[in-house]
VEXROFI-724583 format. One record per residue (C-alpha): residue in one letter; x, y, z. Coordinates in steps of 0.25 Angstrom, whole numbers, plus 5000, padded with zeros to 4 digits. Each point is the difference from the previous one (the first is absolute). Last residue first. Layout:
BEGIN
AXYZ...
! end
This chain:
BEGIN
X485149594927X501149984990X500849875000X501350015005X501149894995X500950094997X499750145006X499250114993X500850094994X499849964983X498550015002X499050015010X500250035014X500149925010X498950045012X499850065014X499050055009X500749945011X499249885003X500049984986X501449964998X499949885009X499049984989X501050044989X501149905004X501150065009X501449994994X501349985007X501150125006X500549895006X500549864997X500449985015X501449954996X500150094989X499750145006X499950084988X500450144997X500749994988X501450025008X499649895007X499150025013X500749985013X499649905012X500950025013X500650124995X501650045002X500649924988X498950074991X500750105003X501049964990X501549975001X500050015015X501250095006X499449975015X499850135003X499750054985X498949904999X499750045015X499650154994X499349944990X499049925006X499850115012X499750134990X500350115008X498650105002X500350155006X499350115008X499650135000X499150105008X499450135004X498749995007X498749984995X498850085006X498550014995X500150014986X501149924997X499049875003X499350074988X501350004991X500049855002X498649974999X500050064985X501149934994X499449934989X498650054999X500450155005X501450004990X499049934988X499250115000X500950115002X500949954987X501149925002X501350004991X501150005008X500150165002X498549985006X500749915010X500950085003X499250135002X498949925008X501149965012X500550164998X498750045004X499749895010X501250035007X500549855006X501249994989X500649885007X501650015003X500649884992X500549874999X500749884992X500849885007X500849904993X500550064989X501349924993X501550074998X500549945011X498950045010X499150124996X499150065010X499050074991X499550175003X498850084997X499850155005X499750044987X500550094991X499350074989X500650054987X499449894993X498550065003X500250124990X498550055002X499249905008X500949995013X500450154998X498550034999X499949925014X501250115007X500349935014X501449964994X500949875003X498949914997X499549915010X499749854996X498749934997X500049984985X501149905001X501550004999X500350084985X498550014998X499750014984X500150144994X499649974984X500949984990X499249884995X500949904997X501250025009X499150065012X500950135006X500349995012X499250075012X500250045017X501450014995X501049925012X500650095010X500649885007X500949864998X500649955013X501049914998X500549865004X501449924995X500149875009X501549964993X500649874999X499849994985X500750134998X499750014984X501150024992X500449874993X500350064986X499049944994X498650015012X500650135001X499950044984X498549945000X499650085011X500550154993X499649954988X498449985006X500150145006X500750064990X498849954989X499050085010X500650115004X500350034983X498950034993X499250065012X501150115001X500150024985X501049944992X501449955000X500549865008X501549975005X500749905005X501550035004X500749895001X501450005009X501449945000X500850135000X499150105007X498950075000X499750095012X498750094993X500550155001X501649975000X499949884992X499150024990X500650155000X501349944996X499549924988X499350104994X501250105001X500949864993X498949974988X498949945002X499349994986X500949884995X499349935013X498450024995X499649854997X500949955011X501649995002X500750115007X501749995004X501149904999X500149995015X498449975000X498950085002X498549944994X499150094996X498549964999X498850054990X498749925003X498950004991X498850064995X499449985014X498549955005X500349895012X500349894989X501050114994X500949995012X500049865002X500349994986X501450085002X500249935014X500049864993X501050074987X500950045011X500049875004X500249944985X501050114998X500949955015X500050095012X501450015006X499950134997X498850025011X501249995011X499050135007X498850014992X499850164998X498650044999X499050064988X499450124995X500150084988X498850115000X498950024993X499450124993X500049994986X501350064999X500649915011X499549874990X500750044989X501350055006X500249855006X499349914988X500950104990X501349985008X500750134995X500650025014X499050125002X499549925013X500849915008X500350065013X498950095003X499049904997X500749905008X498850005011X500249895011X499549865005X500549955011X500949885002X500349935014X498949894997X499449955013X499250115001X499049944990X499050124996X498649995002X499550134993X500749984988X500950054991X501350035011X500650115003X498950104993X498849905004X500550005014X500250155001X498550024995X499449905011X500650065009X501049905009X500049975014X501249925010X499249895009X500150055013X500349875003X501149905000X499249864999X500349905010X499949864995X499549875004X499249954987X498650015006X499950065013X501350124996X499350024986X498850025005X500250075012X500850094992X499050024990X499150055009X501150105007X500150054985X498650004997X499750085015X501050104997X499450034984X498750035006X500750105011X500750074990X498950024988X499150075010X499049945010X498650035008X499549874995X500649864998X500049894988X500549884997X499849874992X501149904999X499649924988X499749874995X499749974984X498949944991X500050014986X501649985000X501250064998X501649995001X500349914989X499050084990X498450015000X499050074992X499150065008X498749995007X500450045014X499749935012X500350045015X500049915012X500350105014X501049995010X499350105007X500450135007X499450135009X500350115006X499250125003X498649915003X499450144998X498949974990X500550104991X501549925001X498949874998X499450064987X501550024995X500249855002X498849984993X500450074988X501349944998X499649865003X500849944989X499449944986X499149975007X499049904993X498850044993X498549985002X499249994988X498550064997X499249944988X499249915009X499950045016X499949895008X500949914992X501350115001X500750004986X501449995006X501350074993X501450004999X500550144997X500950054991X501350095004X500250135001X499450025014X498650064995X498949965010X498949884998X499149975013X500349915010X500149855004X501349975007X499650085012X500950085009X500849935013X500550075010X501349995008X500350125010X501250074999X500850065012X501550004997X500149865006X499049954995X500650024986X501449965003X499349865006X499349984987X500950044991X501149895008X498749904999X500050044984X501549965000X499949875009X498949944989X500750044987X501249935008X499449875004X499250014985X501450014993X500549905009X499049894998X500450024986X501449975000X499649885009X499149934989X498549995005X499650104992X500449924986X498949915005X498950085004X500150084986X499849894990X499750074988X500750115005X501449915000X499549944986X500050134993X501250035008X500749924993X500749885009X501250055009X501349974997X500849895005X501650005006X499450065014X499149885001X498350024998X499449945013X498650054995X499949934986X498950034991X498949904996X500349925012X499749864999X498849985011X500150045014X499649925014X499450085012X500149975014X501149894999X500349965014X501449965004X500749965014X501449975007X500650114991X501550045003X499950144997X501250084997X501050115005X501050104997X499650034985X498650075006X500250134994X500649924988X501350054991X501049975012X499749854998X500449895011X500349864994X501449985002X499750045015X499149915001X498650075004X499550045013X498749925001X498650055004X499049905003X498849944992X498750004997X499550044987X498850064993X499949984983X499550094988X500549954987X500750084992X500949914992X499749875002X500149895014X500049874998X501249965009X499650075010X498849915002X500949895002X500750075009X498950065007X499449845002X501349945005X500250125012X501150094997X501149995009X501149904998X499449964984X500350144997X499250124994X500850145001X499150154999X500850114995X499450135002X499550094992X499350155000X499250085007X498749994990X500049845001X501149914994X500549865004X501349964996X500049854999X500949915002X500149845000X501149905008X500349894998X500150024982X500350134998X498750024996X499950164999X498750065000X499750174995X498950095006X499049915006X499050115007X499750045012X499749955015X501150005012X500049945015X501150005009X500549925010X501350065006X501549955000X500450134991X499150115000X501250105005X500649964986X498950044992X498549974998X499250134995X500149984985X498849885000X499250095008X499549965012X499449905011X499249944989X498449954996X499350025012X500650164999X501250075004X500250134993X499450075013X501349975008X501149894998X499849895008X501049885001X499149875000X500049905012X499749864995
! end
């Protein structure tokens, strides 16, 4: 039988994929291989849809065509099995044609049948109907190669997988070169834990995993390779939300002889390619920019959510010396009344407003004070204190008008950005204000090279320890280290990070300044970081680079729930990977060949006895 060839994807096996057929097939031999996704007995005739990573088509078993032996066969076939066909292509009865299939135009009439593989009862259900929801997702991890072999998440891997090529391709096309740094390496402070190896040749010393390739990426600007990037595996030992994991992907990038500019012109035209290879969209660049300072005023946070309208403003000028004790109170002690006018926001019900008052106080407040202008005048805890001059200058200064909420939040810069931030989401997930249509992107820049650490107090590394300050003076750096800026900036899409960057400090001096700001003594800075500040001895150039976190960044392309969506085999939110049982113990004479034992006592593992 002559076989229709379809290039390199033809194998002994098939002619093509089971989404390839369509009308021009029609009339020709074909062979398919996959798996049995649904079967309907319609009594002379069967169907089967059969699945592989492209897609379904409709294969039609009939006493005219099918050979006796494939038709009996066909007749047994379960959910999943694994089957090769020959057949021809068919146009379909018009009554039967289904616009909601790539291949709804045709059919396979099946002359033979092989079962390559027979499945057992499923423990999760792959075909899951639209009107069904899906298993736990307990049980879907537990059995991960089934549930990724549902359509919906063959797409998520099809577009994670065209987005990193469109990286790719931008990249070589501005010149990078791909490298790979090791996995095994030495411990470095990035403001998370690290996992670590104990190294079997050499007991009582560990490895530890990267928590990025930071440092040799710089190495590779002092070795002159220019420009480099890797998609590169990263582990942090941190506790885990909805949009992190253990183990991560990311974009990693970086380039000599560069400033701010250029470094943020090659992360747009990556994300570009990205976005237009994965998902078919062209982005508008330049991305419009932001200080950090300017976005914390507007808005509370350093991501902030462009697709809300509302920014936060001052309304201390406007509602202090009414008499309203919280109000007068708070300015006298040094704060200020700040807050944002929701537009329609009087239509708010109390038990609403009573949600955005509790978001507010989860993320550090006293309380929310609100304002609601009706036709009949001010309600709200502090309404009987605005009187008709107060009134006017809310709307003359602040554009409040009949039918809004003003939401408002007094104290200290730090006690009020963050609780503003949250309100500020909240009231436009309410009120129906967020611009779901909208690709928001920004630049956020001039970041502080420290923060202030909320237990200790002490200067913690705002980006990473390896950024340029904005001052070449190293007893500024040690001596009032919040005032520094840094030349550190995030891409921020809809209100989420995706891509974090800097400048690198690569002046010894002012590299051993920071570090000594953090807390390292001379010492520990030569044993930690001593082969660094040596390769900076004998010529580094000027350079910067970024990293974009490639799970997340295709969670928010596809809209994903989770990012564990996005991964092929995710750990829990405890950090476990339940289909493969791992992390799992090692008994104490596997333990031995690493220098190892349990200790004694209350920590020592369940089970474990001391060696």
């Amino acid at each position: 039988m002559e076989r229709p060839s379809e290039g390199r994807e033809a194998t002994s096996y098939r002619d093509a994929r089971c989404a390839t057929a369509g009308r021009s097939w029609v009339g020709r031999p074909v062979r398919l291989a996959g798996w049995v996704h649904r079967r309907r007995d319609l009594g002379g005739l069967l169907f089967v849809d059969l699945r592989d990573r492209s897609g379904l088509v409709q294969l039609v078993f009939g006493e005219d065509w099918t050979e006796p032996d494939a038709l009996e066969l066909a007749h047994g076939l379960g959910p999943e099995d694994v089957v090769r066909v020959e057949g021809e292509v068919e146009l379909r009865p018009e009554e039967a044609l289904n616009p909601d299939m790539a291949t709804g135009e045709i059919e396979v009439h099946v002359r033979r049948l092989e079962r390559l593989s027979a499945a057992d009862s499923l423990p999760i259900l792959v075909a899951v109907p639209p009107e069904e929801s899906l298993p736990s997702e307990e049980l879907r991890l537990r059995h991960r190669y089934l549930d990724l072999r549902r359509p919906g998440m063959v797409r998520h891997f099809e577009v994670r997988h065209r987005a990193v090529a469109g990286a790719r391709a931008a990249l070589d096309a501005e010149g990078f070169l791909e490298v790979e740094t090791p996995l095994l390496t030495r411990r470095t402070p990035e403001g998370a834990r690290d996992y670590v190896v104990p190294s079997r040749l050499h007991h009582g010393e560990f490895y530890a995993l990267p928590q990025s390739p930071q440092l040799y990426k710089q190495l590779l600007m002092v070795s002159g390779f220019d420009r480099y990037y890797q998609v590169a595996r990263c582990l942090r030992d941190e506790d885990l939300r909805a949009d992190r994991q253990p183990e991560f992907s990311q974009i990693d990038v970086e380039m000599s002889f560069v400033g701010v500019d250029d470094v943020l012109g090659v992360g747009e035209r990556m994300l570009a390619g990205m976005w237009r290879q994965g998902v078919g969209l062209e982005l508008e660049l330049p991305f419009p920019r932001m200080t950090h300072d300017e976005a914390m005023e507007s808005y509370g946070t350093d991501k902030p959510d462009l697709r809300i309208p509302w920014r936060l403003e001052d309304f201390t000028e406007a509602l202090v010396g009414t008499g309203f004790r919280v109000v007068d109170g708070a300015v006298e002690a040094g704060g200020r009344v700040r807050g944002l006018v929701a537009k329609g926001g009087a239509r708010l019900s109390r038990s609403e407003v009573d949600r955005l008052a509790a978001r507010a106080t989860e993320h550090g407040a006293g309380g929310l004070l609100w304002l609601k202008s009706s036709e009949d005048g001010w309600s709200g805890p502090m309404a009987r204190f605005i009187d008709d001059e107060r009134g006017g200058r809310l709307a003359a200064e602040h554009g409040v008008e009949v039918g809004d909420v003003v939401l408002l939040v007094v104290g200290g810069d730090a006690e009020t950005s963050r609780p503003l931030d949250a309100v500020r989401r909240a009231a436009g997930e309410a009120l129906d204000a967020v611009d779901r249509n909208a690709h928001r992107w920004l630049w956020v820049t001039d970041f502080p090279l420290f923060e202030r650490d909320p237990e200790t107090g002490r200067p913690a590394a705002a980006h990473h320890p390896f950024t340029l300050p904005a001052t070449d003076d190293p007893a500024r750096i040690r001596e009032d280290p919040f005032s520094v800026k840094a030349s550190a900036y995030d891409v921020v899409y809809n209100g989420a990070e995706l891509c974090s960057g800097s400048i690198r400090c690569h002046d010894p001096v002012l590299q051993r300044a920071i570090l000594a700001t953090l807390g390292l003594g001379s010492e520990e800075i030569e044993e930690r970081f001593g082969f660094l500040l040596e390769a900076f001895r004998y010529g580094v150039p000027p350079h910067g680079g970024y990293a974009l976190g490639v799970d997340r960044t295709v969670m928010l392309m596809l809209g994903a729930d989770s990012i564990r969506e996005v991964i092929a085999f995710p750990k829990t939110t405890a950090a476990r990977g339940l289909m493969e049982g791992a992390p799992s113990p090692l008994a104490p004479g596997e333990l031995e060949e690493f220098g190892l034992r349990f200790a004694e006592g209350p920590g020592a593992p369940r089970g474990a006895s001391p060696s």
